[in-house]
C-alpha positions in Angstrom: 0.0 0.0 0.0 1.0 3.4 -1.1 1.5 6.6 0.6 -0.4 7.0 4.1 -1.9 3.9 6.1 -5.2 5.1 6.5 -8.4 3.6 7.5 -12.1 4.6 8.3 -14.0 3.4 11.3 -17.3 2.9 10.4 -20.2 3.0 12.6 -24.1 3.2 12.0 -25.2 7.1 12.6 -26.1 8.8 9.3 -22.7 10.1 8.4 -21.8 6.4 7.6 -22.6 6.7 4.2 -20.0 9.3 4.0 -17.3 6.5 3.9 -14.9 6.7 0.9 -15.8 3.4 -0.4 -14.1 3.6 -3.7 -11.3 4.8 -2.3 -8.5 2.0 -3.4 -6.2 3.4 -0.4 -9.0 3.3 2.8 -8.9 0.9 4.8 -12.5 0.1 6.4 -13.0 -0.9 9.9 -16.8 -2.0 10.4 -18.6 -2.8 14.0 -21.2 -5.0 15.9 -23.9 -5.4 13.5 -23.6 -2.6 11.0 -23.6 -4.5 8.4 -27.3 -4.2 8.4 -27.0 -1.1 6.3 -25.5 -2.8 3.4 -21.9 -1.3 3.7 -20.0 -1.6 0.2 -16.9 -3.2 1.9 -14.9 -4.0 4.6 -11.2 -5.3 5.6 -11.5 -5.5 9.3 -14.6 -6.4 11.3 -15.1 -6.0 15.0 -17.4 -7.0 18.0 -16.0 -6.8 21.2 -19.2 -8.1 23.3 -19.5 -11.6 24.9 -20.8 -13.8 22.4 -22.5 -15.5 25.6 -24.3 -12.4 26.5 -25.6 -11.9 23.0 -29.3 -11.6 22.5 -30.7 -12.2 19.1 -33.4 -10.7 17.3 -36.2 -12.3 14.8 -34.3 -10.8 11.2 -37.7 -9.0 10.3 -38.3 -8.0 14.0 -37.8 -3.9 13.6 -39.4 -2.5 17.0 -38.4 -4.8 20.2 -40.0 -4.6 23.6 -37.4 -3.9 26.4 -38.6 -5.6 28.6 -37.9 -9.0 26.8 -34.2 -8.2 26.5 -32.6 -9.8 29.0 -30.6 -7.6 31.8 -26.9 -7.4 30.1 -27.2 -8.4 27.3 -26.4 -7.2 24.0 -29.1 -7.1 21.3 -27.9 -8.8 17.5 -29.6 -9.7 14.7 -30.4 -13.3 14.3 -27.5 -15.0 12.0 -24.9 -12.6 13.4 -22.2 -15.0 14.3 -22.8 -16.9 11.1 -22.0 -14.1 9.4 -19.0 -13.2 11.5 -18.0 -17.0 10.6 -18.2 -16.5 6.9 -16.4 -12.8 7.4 -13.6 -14.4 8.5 -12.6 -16.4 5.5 -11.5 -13.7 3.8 -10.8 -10.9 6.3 -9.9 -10.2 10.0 -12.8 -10.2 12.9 -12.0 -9.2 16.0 -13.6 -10.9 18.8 -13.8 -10.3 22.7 -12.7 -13.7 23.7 -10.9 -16.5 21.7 -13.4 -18.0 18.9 -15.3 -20.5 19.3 -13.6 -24.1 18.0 -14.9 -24.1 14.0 -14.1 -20.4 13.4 -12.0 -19.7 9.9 -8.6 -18.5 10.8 -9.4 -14.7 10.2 -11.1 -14.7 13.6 -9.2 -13.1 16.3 -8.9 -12.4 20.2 -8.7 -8.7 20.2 -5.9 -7.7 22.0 -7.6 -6.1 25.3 -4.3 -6.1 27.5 -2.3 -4.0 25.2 -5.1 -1.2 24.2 -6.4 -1.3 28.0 -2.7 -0.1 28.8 -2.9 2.4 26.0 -6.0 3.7 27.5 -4.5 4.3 30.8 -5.7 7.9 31.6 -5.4 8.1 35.7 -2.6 6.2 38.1 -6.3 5.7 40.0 -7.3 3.3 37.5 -6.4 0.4 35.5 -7.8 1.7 31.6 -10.1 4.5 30.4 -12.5 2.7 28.1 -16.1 3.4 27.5 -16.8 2.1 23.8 -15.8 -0.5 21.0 -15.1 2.4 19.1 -12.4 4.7 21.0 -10.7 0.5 21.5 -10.7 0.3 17.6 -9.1 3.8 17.4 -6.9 3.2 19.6 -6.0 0.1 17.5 -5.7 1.7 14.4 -3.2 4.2 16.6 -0.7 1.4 17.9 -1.2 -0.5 14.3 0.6 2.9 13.0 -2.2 4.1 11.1 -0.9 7.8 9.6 -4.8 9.2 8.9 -7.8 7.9 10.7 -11.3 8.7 9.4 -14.2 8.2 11.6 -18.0 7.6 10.0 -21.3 7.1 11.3 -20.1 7.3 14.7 -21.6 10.5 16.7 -21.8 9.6 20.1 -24.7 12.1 20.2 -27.7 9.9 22.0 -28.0 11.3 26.1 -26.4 7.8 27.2 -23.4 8.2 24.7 -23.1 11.5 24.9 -22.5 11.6 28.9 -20.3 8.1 29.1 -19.0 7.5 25.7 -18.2 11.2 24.0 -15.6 12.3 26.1 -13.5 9.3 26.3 -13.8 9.2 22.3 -12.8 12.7 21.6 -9.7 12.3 24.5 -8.3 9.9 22.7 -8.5 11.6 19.3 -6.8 14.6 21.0 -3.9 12.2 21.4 -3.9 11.0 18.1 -3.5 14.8 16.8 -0.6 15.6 19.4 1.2 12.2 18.0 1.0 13.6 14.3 -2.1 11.4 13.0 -4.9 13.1 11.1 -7.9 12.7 12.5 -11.0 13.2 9.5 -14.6 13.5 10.2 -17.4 14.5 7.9 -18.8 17.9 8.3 -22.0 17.1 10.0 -20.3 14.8 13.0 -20.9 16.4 16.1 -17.3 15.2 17.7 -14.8 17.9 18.2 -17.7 20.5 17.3 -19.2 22.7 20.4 -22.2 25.2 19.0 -20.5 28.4 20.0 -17.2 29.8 21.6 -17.6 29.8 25.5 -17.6 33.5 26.5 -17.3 35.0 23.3 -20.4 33.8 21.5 -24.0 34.0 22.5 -25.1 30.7 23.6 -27.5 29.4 21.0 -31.1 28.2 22.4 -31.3 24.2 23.1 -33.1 22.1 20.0 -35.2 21.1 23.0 -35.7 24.1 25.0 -39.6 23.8 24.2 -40.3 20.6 25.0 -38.2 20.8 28.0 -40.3 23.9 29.3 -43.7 21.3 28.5 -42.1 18.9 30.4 -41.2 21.5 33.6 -44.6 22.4 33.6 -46.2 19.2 33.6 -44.2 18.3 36.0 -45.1 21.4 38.4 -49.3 20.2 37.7 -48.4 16.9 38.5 -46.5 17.5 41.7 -49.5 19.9 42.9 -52.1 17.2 42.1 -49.9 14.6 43.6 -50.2 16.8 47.0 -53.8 17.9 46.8 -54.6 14.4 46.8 -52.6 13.3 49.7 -55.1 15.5 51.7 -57.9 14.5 49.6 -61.2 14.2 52.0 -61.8 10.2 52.3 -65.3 10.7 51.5 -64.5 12.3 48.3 -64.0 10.0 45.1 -60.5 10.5 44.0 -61.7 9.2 40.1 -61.4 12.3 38.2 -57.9 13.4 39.7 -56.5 10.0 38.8 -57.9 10.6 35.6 -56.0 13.9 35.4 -52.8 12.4 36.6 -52.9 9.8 33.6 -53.1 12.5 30.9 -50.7 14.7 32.7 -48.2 12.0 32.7 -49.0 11.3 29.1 -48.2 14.5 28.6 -44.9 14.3 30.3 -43.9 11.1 28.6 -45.0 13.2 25.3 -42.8 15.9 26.1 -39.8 13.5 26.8 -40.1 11.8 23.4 -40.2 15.1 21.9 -37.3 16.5 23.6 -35.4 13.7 22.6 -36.7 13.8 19.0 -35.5 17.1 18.8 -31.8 16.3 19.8 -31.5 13.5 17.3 -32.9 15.6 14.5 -30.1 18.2 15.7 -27.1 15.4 16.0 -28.1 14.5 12.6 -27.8 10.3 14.3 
């Protein structure tokens, strides 16, 4: 291979599609079960969960009930380690663990030990890792990659946001301070703040009015909530119940809105 080692990661938020494909000299790095999307191509594949802990879905099974995924576990789509198995005749899948007896050669234990020491931020503690992701950069880092590109990975849902985001865009601050060119498409929120902290005017939340719903149906719901703890026992307490279920329908309303709203922002 010519000129820079380079590779993409490849995750599944919109930007994904943004992956130089065609690109002779790219590398591409794919995760979990994103193949789903029909990606073009890929040279590396990884999923770093316990394939005991996997939880697998009917294939034309699109909305699932949480409450019949089991506590841990990590939700696939059904035939996901048969296609890792056939992946791994031609190309190299990383696994969590050593494969199961059968597997083609190109299935791998992913070297945790290694990339856990790389990720050692605090003498407090024995690794800073909170995705697949920021393990597979830091991969692409130690396998002397010169130009990393990252797709379809925003880290922009409330959950990744607050545990995930800022142990991704640590480590691609020390990517850039080792001389490795970090890419992302224009629309990935990583890296990207909305204004410049004390010289900009902060720009209104995408949720700001849904949040305000929210506050206020929160406020009714408190003030019922109180009025009927002193509601006379001779008094039937039907019609406040009443109001209590559409106020909290309301609130749940207003919560799916609010989130809504930050997706459509994060563009994932």
């Amino acid at each position: 291979m010519s000129g820079k080692k380079r590779v993409s990661i490849v995750g599944t938020a919109n930007t994904w599609k943004e992956t130089p494909w065609d690109d002779p000299g790219m590398h591409i790095w794919g995760l979990n079960d994103g193949y789903a999307l029909g990606v073009p191509r890929a040279d590396a594949w990884f999923d770093l969960h316990p394939i005991e802990k996997m939880w697998f879905r009917k294939r034309e099974q699109r909305e699932i009930n949480a409450a019949d995924i089991p506590e841990g576990a990590y939700v696939r789509p059904e035939g996901h380690l048969e296609w890792l198995q056939e992946k791994a005749k031609t190309i190299d899948v990383w696994l969590k663990e050593e494969p199961p007896a059968g597997w083609p050669a190109g299935a791998k234990r992913f070297d945790y030990e290694a990339i856990a020491k790389f990720l050692k931020a605090r003498p407090d503690q024995d690794s800073y890792i909170a995705s697949s992701p920021v393990q597979m950069l830091a991969k692409a880092m130690l396998d002397g990659y010169e130009e990393i590109h990252i797709y379809g990975i925003h880290l922009a849902t409330q959950r990744e946001y607050l545990l995930q985001r800022p142990n991704m865009e640590w480590l691609m601050g020390r990517a850039e301070e080792r001389g490795i060119k970090i890419v992302l498409p224009p629309s990935c929120p990583l890296l990207k703040h909305s204004h410049v902290y004390g010289r900009e005017p902060e720009p209104a939340r995408p949720d700001a009015k849904a949040r305000q719903k929210l506050a206020e149906a929160q406020g009714r719901f408190q003030k019922l909530s109180s009025e009927l703890m002193r509601w006379p026992r001779w008094k039937s307490k039907a019609e406040p119940f009443a109001r209590l279920s559409r106020i909290k329908a309301e609130m749940h309303d207003a919560q799916l809105q609010a989130k809504h709203a930050l997706v459509a922002q994060s563009g994932g």
